[in-house]
C-alpha positions in Angstrom: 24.9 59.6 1.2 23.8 56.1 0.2 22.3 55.6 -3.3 18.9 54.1 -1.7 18.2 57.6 -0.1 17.0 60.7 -0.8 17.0 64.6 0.5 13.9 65.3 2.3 13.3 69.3 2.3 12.1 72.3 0.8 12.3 72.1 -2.9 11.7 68.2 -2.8 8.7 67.0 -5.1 6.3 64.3 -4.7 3.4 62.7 -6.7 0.3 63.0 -4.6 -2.9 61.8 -5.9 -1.5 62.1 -9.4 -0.4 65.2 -8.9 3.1 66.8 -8.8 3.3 68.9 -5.4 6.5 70.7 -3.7 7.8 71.3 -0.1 7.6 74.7 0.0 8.1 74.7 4.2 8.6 72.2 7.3 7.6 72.7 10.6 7.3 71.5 14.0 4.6 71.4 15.6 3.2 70.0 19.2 1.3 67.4 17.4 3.9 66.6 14.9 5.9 67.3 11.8 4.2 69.3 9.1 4.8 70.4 5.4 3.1 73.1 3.3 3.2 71.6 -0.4 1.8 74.1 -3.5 0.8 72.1 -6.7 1.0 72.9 -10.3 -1.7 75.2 -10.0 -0.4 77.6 -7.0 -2.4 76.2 -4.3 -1.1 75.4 -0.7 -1.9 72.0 1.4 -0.4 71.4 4.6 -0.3 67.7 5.8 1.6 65.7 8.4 4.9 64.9 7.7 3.9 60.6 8.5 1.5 61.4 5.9 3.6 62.5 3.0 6.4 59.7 3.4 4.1 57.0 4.4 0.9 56.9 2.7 0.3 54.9 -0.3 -1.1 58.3 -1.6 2.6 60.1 -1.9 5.3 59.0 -4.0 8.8 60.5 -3.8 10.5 61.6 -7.0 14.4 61.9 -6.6 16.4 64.1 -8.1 19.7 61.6 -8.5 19.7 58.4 -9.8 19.6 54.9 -7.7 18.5 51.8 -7.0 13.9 51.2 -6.9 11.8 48.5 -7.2 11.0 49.2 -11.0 14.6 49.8 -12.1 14.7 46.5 -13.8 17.5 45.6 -12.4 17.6 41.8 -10.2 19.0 42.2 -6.4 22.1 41.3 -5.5 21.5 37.9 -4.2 19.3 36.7 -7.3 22.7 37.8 -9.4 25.0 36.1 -7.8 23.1 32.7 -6.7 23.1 32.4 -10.4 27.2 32.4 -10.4 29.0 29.1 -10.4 32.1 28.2 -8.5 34.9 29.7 -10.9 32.6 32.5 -11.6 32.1 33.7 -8.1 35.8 33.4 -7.0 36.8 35.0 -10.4 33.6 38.0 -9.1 35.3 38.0 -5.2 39.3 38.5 -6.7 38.3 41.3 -9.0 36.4 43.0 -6.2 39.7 42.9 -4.4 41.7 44.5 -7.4 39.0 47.2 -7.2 39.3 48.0 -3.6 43.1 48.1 -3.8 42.3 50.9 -6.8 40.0 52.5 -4.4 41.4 52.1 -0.8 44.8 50.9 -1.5 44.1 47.5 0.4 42.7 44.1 -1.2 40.1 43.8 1.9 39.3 47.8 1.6 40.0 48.4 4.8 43.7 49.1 6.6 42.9 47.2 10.0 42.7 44.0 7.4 45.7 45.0 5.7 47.8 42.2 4.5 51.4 41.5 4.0 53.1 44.5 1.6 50.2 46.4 1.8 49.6 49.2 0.5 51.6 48.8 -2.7 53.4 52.0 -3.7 51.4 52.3 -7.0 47.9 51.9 -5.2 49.1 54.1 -2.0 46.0 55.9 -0.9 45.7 59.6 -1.6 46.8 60.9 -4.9 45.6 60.8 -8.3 43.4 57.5 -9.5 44.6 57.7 -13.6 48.0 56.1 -12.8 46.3 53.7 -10.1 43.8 52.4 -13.1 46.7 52.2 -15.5 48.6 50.4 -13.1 46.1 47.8 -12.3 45.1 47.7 -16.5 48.7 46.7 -16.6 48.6 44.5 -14.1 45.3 42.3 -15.1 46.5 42.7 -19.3 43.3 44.6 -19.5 42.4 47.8 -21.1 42.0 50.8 -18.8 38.4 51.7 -19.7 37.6 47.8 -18.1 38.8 49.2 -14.9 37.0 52.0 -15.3 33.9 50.0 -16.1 34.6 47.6 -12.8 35.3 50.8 -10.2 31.8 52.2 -11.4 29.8 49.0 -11.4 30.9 48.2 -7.8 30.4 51.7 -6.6 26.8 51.4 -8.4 26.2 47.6 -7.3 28.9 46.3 -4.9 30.6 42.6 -6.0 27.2 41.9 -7.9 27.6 44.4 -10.3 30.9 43.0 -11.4 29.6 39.5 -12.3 28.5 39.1 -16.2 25.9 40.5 -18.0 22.7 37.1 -18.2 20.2 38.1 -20.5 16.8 36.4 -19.6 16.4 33.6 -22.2 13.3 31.7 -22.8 15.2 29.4 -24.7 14.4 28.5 -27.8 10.5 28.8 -27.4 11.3 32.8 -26.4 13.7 33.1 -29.7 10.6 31.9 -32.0 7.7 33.7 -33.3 4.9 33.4 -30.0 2.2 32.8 -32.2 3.7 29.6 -33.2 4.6 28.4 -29.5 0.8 29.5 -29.0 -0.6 26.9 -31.6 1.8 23.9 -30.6 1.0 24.7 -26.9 -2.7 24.3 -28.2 -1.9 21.4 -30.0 -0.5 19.9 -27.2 -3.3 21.2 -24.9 -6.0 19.2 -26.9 -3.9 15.7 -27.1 -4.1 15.5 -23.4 -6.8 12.8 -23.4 -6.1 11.2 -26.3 -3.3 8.9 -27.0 0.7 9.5 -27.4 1.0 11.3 -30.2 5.0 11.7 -31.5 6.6 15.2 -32.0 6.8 15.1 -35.6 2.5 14.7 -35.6 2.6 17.7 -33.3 4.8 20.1 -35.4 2.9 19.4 -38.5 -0.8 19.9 -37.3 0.9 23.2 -35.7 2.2 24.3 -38.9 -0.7 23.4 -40.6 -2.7 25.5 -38.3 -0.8 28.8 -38.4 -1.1 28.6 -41.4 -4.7 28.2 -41.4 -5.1 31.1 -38.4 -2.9 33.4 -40.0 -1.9 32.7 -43.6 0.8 31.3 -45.1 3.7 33.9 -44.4 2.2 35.8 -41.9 4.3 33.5 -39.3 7.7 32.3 -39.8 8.3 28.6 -39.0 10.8 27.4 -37.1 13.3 25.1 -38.4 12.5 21.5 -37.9 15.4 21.3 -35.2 14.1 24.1 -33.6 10.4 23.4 -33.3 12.2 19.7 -31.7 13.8 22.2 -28.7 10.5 24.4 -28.7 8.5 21.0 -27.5 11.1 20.4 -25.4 10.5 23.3 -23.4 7.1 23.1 -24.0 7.0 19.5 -22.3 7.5 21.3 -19.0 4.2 23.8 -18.9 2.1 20.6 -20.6 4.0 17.4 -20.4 2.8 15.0 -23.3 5.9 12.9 -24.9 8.1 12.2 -22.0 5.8 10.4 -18.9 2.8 8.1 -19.2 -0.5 9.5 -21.0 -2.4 8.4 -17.4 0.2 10.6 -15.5 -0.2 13.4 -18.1 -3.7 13.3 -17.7 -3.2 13.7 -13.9 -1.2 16.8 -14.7 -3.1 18.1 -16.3 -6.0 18.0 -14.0 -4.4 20.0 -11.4 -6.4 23.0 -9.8 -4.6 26.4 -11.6 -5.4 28.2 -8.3 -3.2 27.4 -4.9 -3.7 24.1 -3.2 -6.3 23.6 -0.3 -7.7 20.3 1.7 -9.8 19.9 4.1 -7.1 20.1 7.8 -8.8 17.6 10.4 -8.0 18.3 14.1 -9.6 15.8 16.0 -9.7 11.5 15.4 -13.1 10.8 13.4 -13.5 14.4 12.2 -12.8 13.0 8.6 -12.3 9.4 7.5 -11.4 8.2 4.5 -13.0 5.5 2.3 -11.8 4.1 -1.0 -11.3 0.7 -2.8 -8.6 -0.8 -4.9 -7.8 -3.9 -6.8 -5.0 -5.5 -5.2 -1.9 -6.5 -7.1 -2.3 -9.9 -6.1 -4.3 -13.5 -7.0 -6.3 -15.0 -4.4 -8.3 -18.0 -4.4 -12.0 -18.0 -4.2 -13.1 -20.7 -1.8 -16.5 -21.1 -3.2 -15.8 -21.4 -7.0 -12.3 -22.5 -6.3 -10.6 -20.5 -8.9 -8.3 -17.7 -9.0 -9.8 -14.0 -8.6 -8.8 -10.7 -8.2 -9.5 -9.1 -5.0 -10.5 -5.8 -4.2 -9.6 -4.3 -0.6 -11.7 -1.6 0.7 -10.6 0.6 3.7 -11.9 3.8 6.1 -8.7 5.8 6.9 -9.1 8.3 9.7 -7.4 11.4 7.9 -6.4 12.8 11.7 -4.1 9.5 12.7 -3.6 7.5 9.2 -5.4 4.4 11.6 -7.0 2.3 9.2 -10.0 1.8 11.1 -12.0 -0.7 8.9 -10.8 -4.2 5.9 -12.9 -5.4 3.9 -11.6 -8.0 1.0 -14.0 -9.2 -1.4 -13.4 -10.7 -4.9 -13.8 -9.0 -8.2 -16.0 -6.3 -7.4 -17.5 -4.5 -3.9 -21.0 -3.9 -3.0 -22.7 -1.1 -1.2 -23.0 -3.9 2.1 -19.5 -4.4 1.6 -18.9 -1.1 2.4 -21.1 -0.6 5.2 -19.4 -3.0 6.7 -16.7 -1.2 6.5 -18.3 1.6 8.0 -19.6 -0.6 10.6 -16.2 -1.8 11.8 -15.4 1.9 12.4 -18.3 1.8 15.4 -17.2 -2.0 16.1 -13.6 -3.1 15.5 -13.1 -6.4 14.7 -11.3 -8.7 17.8 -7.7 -8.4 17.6 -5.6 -12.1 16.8 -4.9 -14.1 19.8 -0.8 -14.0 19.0 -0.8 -10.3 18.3 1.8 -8.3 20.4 0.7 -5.9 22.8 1.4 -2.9 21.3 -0.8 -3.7 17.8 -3.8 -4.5 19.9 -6.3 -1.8 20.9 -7.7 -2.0 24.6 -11.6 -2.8 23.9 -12.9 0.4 25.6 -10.6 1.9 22.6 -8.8 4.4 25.1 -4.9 3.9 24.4 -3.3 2.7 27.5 -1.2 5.5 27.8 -4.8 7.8 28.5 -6.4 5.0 31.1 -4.8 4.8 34.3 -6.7 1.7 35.3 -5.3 -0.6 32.8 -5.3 -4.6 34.0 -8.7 -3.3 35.4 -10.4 -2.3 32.2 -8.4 -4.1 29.2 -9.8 -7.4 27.6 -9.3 -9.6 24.9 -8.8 -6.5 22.8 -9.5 -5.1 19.2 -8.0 -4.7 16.1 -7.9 -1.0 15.6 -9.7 2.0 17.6 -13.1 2.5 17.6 -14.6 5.9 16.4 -17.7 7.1 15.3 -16.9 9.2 12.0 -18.2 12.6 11.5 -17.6 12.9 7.7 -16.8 10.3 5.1 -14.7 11.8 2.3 -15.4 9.2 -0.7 -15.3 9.2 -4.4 -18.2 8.6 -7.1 -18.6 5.1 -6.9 -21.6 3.6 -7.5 -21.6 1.4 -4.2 -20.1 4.8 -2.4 -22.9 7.2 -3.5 -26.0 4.6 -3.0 -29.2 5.0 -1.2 -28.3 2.1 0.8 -25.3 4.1 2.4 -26.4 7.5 2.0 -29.5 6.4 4.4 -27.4 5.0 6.7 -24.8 7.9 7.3 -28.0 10.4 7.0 -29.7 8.2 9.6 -26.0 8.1 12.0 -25.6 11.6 11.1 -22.8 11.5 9.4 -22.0 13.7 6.2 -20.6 12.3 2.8 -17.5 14.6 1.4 -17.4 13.7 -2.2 -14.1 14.0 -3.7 -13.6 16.1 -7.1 -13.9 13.9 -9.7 -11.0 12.0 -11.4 -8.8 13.7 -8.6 -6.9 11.2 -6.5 -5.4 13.5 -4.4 -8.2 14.6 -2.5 -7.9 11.1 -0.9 -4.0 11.5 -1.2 -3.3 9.9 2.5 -5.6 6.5 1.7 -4.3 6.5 -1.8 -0.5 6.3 0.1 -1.7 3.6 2.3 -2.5 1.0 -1.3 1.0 1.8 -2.4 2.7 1.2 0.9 0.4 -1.7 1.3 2.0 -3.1 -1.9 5.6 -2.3 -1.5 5.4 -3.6 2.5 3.4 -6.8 2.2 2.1 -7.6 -1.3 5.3 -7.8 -3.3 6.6 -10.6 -1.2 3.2 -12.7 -1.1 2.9 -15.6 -3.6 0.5 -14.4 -6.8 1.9 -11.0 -7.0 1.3 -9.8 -10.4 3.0 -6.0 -10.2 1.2 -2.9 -10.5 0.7 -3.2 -14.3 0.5 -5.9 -17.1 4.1 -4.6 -18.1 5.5 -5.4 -14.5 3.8 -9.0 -14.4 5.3 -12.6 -14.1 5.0 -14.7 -16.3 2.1 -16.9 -14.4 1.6 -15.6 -11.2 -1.6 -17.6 -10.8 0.9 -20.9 -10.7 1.9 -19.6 -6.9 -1.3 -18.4 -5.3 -2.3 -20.8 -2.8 -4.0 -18.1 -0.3 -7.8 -18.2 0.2 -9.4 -14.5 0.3 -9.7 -14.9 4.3 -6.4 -15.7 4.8 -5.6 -12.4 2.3 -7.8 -10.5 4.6 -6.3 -12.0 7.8 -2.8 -11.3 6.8 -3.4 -7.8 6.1 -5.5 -6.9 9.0 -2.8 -8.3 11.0 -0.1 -6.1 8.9 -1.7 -2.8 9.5 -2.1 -3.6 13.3 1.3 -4.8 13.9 3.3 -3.1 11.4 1.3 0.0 9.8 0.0 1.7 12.8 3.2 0.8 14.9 5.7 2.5 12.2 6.1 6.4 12.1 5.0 8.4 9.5 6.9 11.5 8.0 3.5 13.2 7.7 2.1 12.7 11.1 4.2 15.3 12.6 3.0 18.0 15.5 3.8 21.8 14.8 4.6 22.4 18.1 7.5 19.6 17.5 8.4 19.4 13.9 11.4 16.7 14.0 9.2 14.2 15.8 7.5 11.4 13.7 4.6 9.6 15.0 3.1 6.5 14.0 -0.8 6.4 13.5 -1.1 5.0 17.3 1.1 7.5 18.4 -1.1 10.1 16.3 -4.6 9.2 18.1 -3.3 9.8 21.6 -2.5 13.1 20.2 -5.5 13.4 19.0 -7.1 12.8 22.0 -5.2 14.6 24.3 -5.8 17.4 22.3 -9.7 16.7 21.7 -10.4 15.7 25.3 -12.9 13.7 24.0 -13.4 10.6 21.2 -17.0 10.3 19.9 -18.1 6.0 20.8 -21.3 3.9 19.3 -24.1 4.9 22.0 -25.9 1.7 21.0 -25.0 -2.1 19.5 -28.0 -2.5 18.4 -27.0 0.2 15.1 -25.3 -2.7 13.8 -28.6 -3.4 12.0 -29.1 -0.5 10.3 -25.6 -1.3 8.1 -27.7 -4.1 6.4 -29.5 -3.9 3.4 -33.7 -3.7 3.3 -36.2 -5.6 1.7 -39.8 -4.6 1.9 -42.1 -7.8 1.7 -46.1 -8.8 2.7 -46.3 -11.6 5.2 -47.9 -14.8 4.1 -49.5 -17.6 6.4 -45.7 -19.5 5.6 -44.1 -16.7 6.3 -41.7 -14.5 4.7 -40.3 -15.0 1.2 -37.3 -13.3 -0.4 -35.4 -14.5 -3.5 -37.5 -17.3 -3.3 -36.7 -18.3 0.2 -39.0 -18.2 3.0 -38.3 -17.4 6.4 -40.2 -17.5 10.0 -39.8 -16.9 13.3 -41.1 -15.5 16.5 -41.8 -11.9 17.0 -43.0 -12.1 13.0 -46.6 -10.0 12.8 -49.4 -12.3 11.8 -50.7 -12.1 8.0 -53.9 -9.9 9.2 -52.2 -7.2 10.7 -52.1 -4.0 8.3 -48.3 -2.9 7.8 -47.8 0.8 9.7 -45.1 1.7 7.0 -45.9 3.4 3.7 -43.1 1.3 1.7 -42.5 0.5 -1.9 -44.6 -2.7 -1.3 -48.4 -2.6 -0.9 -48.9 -3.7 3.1 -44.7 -4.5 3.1 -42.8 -5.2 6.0 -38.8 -3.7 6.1 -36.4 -6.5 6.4 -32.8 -6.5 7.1 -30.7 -8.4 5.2 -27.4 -9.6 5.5 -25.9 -10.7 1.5 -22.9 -13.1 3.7 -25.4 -14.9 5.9 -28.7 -15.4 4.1 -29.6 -18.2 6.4 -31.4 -15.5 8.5 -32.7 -12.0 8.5 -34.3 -9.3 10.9 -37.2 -7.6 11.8 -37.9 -4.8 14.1 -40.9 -5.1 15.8 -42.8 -1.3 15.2 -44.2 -1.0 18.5 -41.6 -2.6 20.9 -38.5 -1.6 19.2 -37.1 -5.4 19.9 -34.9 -6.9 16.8 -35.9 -10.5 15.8 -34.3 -13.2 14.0 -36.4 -14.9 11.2 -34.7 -18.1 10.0 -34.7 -19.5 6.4 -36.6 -22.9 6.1 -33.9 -25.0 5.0 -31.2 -23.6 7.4 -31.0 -27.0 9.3 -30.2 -28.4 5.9 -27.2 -25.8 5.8 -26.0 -26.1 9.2 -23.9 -23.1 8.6 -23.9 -19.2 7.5 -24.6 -19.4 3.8 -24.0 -16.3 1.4 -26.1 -15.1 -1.5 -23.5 -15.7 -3.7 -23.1 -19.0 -2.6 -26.9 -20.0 -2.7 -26.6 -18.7 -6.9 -23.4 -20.9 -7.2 -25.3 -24.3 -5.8 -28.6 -23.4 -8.0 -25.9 -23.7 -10.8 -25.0 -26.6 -9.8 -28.2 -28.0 -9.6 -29.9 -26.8 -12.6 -26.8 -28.7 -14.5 -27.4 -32.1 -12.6 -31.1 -32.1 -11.8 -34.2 -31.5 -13.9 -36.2 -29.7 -11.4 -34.2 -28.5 -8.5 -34.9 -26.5 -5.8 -33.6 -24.8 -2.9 -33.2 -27.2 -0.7 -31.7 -30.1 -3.4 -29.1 -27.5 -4.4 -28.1 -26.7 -0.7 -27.4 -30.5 -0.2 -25.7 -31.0 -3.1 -23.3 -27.8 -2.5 -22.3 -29.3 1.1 -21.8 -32.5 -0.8 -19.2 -31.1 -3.1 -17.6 -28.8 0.2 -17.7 -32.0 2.0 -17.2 -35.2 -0.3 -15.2 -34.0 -3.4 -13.2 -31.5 -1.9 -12.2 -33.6 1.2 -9.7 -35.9 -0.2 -6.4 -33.9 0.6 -5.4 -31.6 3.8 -5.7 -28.6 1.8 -9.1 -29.2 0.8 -10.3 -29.9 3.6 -8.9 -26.9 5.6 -10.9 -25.1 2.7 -14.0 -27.0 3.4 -13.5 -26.1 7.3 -13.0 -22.0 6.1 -16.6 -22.3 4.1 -18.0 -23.4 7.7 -16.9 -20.5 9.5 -19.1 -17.5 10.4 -17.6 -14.6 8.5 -19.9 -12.2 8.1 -19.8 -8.8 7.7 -21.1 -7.9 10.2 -20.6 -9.0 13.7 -24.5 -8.4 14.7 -25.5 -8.6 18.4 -28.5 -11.5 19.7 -31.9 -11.0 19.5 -33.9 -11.9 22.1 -34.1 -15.0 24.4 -32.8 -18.8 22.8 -35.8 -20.4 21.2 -37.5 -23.2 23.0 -37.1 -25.6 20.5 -33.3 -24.9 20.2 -33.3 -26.3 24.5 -31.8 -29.8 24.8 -34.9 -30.9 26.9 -37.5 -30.0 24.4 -35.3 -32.0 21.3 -35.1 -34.8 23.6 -38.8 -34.8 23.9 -39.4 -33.9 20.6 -37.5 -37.0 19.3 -34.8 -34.4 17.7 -31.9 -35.3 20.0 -30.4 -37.9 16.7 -30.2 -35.0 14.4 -29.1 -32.5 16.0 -26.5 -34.1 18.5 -23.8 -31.9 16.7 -25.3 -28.7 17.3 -23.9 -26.1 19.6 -25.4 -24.6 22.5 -25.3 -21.1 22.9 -22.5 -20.1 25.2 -20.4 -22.8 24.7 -17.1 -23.1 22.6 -17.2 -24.0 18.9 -14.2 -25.7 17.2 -13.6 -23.5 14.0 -10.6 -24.4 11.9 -7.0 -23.9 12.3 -7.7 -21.2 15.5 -7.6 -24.4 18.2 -4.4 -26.1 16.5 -2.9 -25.7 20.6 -5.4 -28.0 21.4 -5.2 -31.0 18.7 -2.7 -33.4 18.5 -0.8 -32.7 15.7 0.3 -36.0 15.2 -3.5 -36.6 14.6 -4.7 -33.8 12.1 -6.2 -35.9 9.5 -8.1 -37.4 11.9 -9.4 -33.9 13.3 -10.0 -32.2 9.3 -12.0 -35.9 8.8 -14.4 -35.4 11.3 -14.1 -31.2 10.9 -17.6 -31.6 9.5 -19.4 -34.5 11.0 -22.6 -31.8 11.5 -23.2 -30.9 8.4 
C-alpha cells in the first residue's frame, strides 16, 4: 500500500466537527454508501459515505505514518530544483546503488537490466545484511549510511537521498529580530530623505535598541555582521544601492496585488501627460534657447498617439485642450508622408473601408476618436476649470491617477522614453536624461525652431511609432503575434463594431478659453485690446447670462491667435468672429505671448507706447533686423504662419469690406494689394520649395514678407 493512503473501515477514526468519531459499520444502500460513526460519548450518527471523506467537516486520522500537507517536509520537486549539476548526478548514481541493494539491478527493474546484471552479491532473493555490507564496501562507506539511504528512498524516492538544506535567512535570520526590526525602521523612515551611508544606519539602530529596550536586553551584532544584515535588508527596502528617486518609487508600490484599469475598445481610455524633453530648441519669438515640454493623449487600447502639442518652458490648460481637440480633429498628415503612416480622413483604416480611392483624401495625421475617459495626473493645467468644463460639457470623465505614481500612466510614460532613445538622442541639443548624462554645451548645436521640433516628431510617431510593433499590443486569442498601434486600432474596431466620431465642427470652440466682458459703443475690450465685428449685440441690450461680470458677455479666446476672438450669438446659435483693431497693422496671427514680448520692447524704446506702436515695431525687428541672413529670414517666414492651436472652422459669410470691389471703391485697393482672398492659395514658407526656383531663394525669403 502506498504511504499517501490509508485503510478506510470499521475501526477507522475521524475528526468531525472537533470531535473524534469511529466507523463502527459500512453499508450499502440504494441511495449510496453509508457509515454508522459513535463518538466519545456513545452516541451513533449515520452519514453518507461522500460525506465523511469529502466534506471539509471530516478529517481522517491515520493510524501509520506518511506523507500530509503539515508534515513540514518540502515536495520532491522544491528539493531537488534546489540541487546543482554535481549534486543531482551524484543524488541519480546513488539511487542506482540503492536499487541494485533493493532489486538487484541499477535501473530497478530486470526488463532494463544492463550488461552483468544482477551481480552475484546483489542477486535478488536472500538476505539484505550481506547485500548492505557489500555495497558499504563498495562505496568506502559505513553500513549504517546504507541503511540510512535504503530508508530515505523508500520514505522519499531520489529526493530523499539529496542533502539535508536548512532554511537560512542569512545573516538577518541568525541575529536577534528585534534588532533587524529597528534597522528595518531605520531604513523605513530614510526613504524620503537623502542617502544616508550604512555606518549612519547601524548607529541610530543601535542607539535605538537601546533606547526601546535597554542596554543589554538585545545583543548587537558585530559591525561586519550588521554590514550583511543591511545587505539583506536592501532587498525588502532598498536604500544604499539604487537612486534615492528610484527608492522612493519603490517604495510607493501598492502592498496589495496589482490592478489597472483593462480598455477593450479605441477611445475607452486615453492617456494624457506632459514631459520636458531632453532636448534645446529655439524660441522663434525671443530667439533664445528653451526647453520644451511635449504634451501627448495616448489611446490606452492601440498605444496611437492621438494628439502633439510642443510648447516651451511650461504648458497651459489651452495647450492641452488642444490636445484634446486634436483627438476629435487630427491634424493634416505631411504631403511626403508614406501611405501607410497616413490616416484616411473619415479615420476608418483602409483595411475596414472597401471603397477606398472613393472615400480617402488628403489624409490625417493620426485617427480620430472621441475619448470616453481621460486618465491624467494632478497637474494644475490638467485638473482646471477650464478643462474640467470642457470634458463635463463633451461628456467625458477625468481618471485621475494616484498621486506620485507613474505607473498608472505606465504605457504614455513608455512612449517619452522611447521617444528619446528613437528620435531625441540623435537630434542636435540633446542634453541626456539628467545633468550627469549632459554634454558639455549642448545649446552650441541647437539650430531647430520649436515647430520644426514639433514637426519632426509628429512625423516620427506617424511613420515610425505607430507603424512598429509593440511587445505589449498582443491579442489573447494569438499570443506570438505583435501588432503595431495601427495594427491594434483595426482590432479594436473589428472587435467594437463601432468607433465613437465628433458629431459637430463647430465643438472646436468650446476647447478655447472664456472671458466674460460688457460691450461698449467701441466695442469689446480684453487685456486692453478692443475688438468688433458683426453679429456683436449692441451696448443696450441686457446680457441673458448670469456671469462673473455685471451684464458680461462669454468670449472665446484663443492665447496663439489674439488677433481675433468669438462670440456665440444666444438666440441663433451662429459663431462670429470679432477682430482686434489693430489686426491690419499685424497682418498675421499674433499670440499673447507675443503681444507681452513687443510691449517689452516698447516700453524700453518709447516713452508712452501703445498697442499698436509695439505691434509695428515687433514686425520691424521680425522683418528688418532679423532678415539679413537665410536663416533668419526662414525664421521671420515661420512667425508668419498660422499655427494655432486650434484648427477652428469659418464663421459666417466673408465680410463686405474684405470683397475686392468694395476696397477698390473704398480707395483700400494700395494697402491691401497683398492680401489673400478666401479660397485661394497662400505661399507659407518652405511647404512650396517645388515651386520656387532654387537658384532664386533669396530672392523668394526677400520678398517672403512684402505684406506685412
Amino acid at each position: 500500500m502506498s504511504g499517501a493512503g490509508a485503510r478506510m473501515g470499521v475501526g477507522t477514526r475521524f475528526r468531525y466537527d472537533g470531535e473524534i468519531v469511529e466507523v463502527l459499520e459500512m453499508a450499502a444502500t440504494t441511495a449510496g454508501n453509508e457509515v454508522v460513526l459513535k463518538d466519545g460519548r456513545g452516541r451513533l450518527l449515520r452519514l453518507a459515505l461522500r460525506e465523511l471523506m469529502f466534506s471539509d467537516r471530516a478529517v481522517l486520522i491515520p493510524e501509520q505514518p506518511g506523507p500530509s500537507a503539515d508534515d513540514g517536509e518540502e515536495i520532491a520537486s522544491v528539493i531537488l530544483d534546489q540541487l546543482r549539476g554535481d549534486e543531482r548526478r551524484q543524488v541519480l548514481d546513488r539511487a542506482e546503488h540503492v536499487r541494485e541493494v533493493l532489486t538487484g539491478f541499477r535501473s530497478g527493474s530486470p526488463e532494463l537490466a544492463e550488461e552483468g546484471e544482477p551481480r552475484p552479491d546483489y542477486a535478488p532473493g536472500g538476505r539484505v545484511e550481506p547485500k548492505y555490507a557489500a555495497k558499504a564496501l563498495e562505496l568506502g562507506v559505513h553500513v549504517r549510511t546504507v541503511k540510512q539511504w535504503v530508508a530515505d528512498f523508500r520514505r522519499h524516492g531520489e529526493a530523499g537521498l539529496a542533502a539535508k538544506r536548512k532554511c537560512s535567512g542569512g545573516a538577518a535570520g541568525r541575529a536577534d529580530e528585534r534588532w533587524v526590526d529597528m534597522a528595518l525602521e531605520v531604513m523605513v523612515e530614510h526613504t524620503g530623505e537623502s542617502k544616508p551611508s550604512r555606518k549612519v544606519v547601524i548607529e541610530r539602530t543601535r542607539a535605538r535598541v537601546i533606547a526601546r529596550h535597554g542596554p543589554d536586553a538585545v545583543r548587537l551584532p558585530s559591525r561586519a555582521t550588521a554590514y550583511r544584515i543591511l545587505e539583506d535588508l536592501e532587498r525588502r527596502h532598498p536604500l544604499f544601492r539604487l537612486s534615492t528617486k528610484r527608492n522612493r518609487d519603490i517604495a510607493g508600490r501598492p502592498e496589495g496585488p496589482y490592478g489597472k484599469l483593462r480598455p477593450m475598445r479605441p477611445g475607452e481610455y486615453v492617456l494624457m501627460d506632459t514631459t520636458r524633453l531632453d532636448v534645446f530648441a529655439c524660441d522663434p519669438l525671443t530667439l533664445r534657447w528653451v526647453q520644451a515640454e511635449l504634451t501627448v493623449a495616448m489611446d490606452w487600447y492601440t498605444r496611437c498617439i492621438t494628439g502633439i502639442r510642443l510648447t516651451p518652458m511650461s504648458t497651459k490648460a489651452v495647450d492641452v485642450s488642444a490636445v484634446l481637440f486634436q483627438c476629435f480633429r487630427p491634424r493634416p498628415a505631411g504631403r511626403d508622408w508614406p501611405r501607410g503612416a497616413v490616416w484616411p480622413e473619415h479615420g476608418i483604416p483602409r483595411t475596414v473601408l472597401v471603397d477606398v480611392e472613393g472615400a480617402t483624401g488628403e489624409g490625417l495625421a493620426s485617427p480620430p476618436l472621441v475619448p470616453e475617459t481621460l486618465v491624467v495626473d494632478h497637474g494644475k493645467v490638467y485638473v482646471s476649470e477650464h478643462l474640467t468644463s470642457v470634458c463635463r460639457r463633451m461628456g467625458i470623465s477625468i481618471q485621475p491617477a494616484r498621486l506620485r505614481t507613474g505607473r498608472d500612466k505606465g504605457p504614455v510614460e513608455r512612449f517619452f522614453r522611447t521617444l528619446r532613445e528613437g528620435l531625441l538622442e540623435v537630434l542636435p541639443g540633446y542634453k541626456g536624461p539628467d545633468i550627469h548624462s549632459r554634454g558639455e554645451f549642448p545649446e552650441g548645436d541647437a539650430f531647430f525652431f520649436l515647430d520644426e521640433l514639433e514637426a519632426i516628431i509628429r512625423e516620427w510617431t506617424a511613420t515610425v511609432y505607430h507603424c512598429r510593433p509593440h511587445s505589449s499590443l498582443v491579442d489573447p486569442g494569438l499570443p506570438g503575434l505583435r501588432m503595431s498601434p495601427a495594427q491594434m486600432f483595426e482590432h479594436g474596431m473589428a472587435r467594437a463594431g463601432h468607433i465613437e466620431v465628433p458629431r459637430d465642427p463647430d465643438l472646436a470652440f468650446e476647447f478655447l478659453a472664456t472671458k466674460w466682458r460688457t460691450v461698449q459703443h467701441y466695442g469689446v475690450e480684453i487685456d486692453r485690446r478692443r475688438y468688433r465685428g458683426l453679429g456683436l449685440p449692441a451696448p443696450g441690450i441686457r446680457s441673458p447670462y448670469e456671469g462673473p461680470v455685471k451684464n458680461g458677455w462669454p468670449f472665446q479666446i484663443d492665447p496663439d491667435d489674439i488677433t481675433r476672438i468669438y462670440f456665440r450669438d444666444p438666440a441663433t446659435r451662429v459663431w462670429h468672429t470679432l477682430t482686434w483693431e489693430h489686426a491690419p497693422v499685424a497682418g498675421m496671427p499674433l499670440s499673447e505671448d507675443a503681444l507681452v514680448f513687443a510691449r517689452k520692447l516698447a516700453a524700453a524704446k518709447y516713452r508712452y507706447p501703445d498697442n499698436r506702436l509695439a505691434v509695428a515695431d515687433l514686425l520691424e525687428r521680425w522683418n528688418l533686423g532679423l532678415g539679413t541672413t537665410l536663416a533668419e529670414r526662414r525664421m521671420a517666414l515661420r512667425l508668419s504662419r498660422e499655427q494655432t492651436a486650434l484648427d477652428l472652422p469659418r464663421t459666417g459669410e466673408p465680410k463686405p469690406a474684405a470683397l475686392p470691389s468694395v476696397r477698390r471703391a473704398l480707395g483700400d485697393d494700395a494697402r491691401t494689394a497683398g492680401a489673400t482672398v478666401p479660397g485661394s492659395a497662400v505661399e507659407v514658407g518652405d511647404d512650396d520649395e517645388a515651386d520656387v526656383d532654387p537658384l532664386d531663394e533669396d530672392d523668394f525669403y526677400a520678398d517672403a514678407l512684402d505684406d506685412v
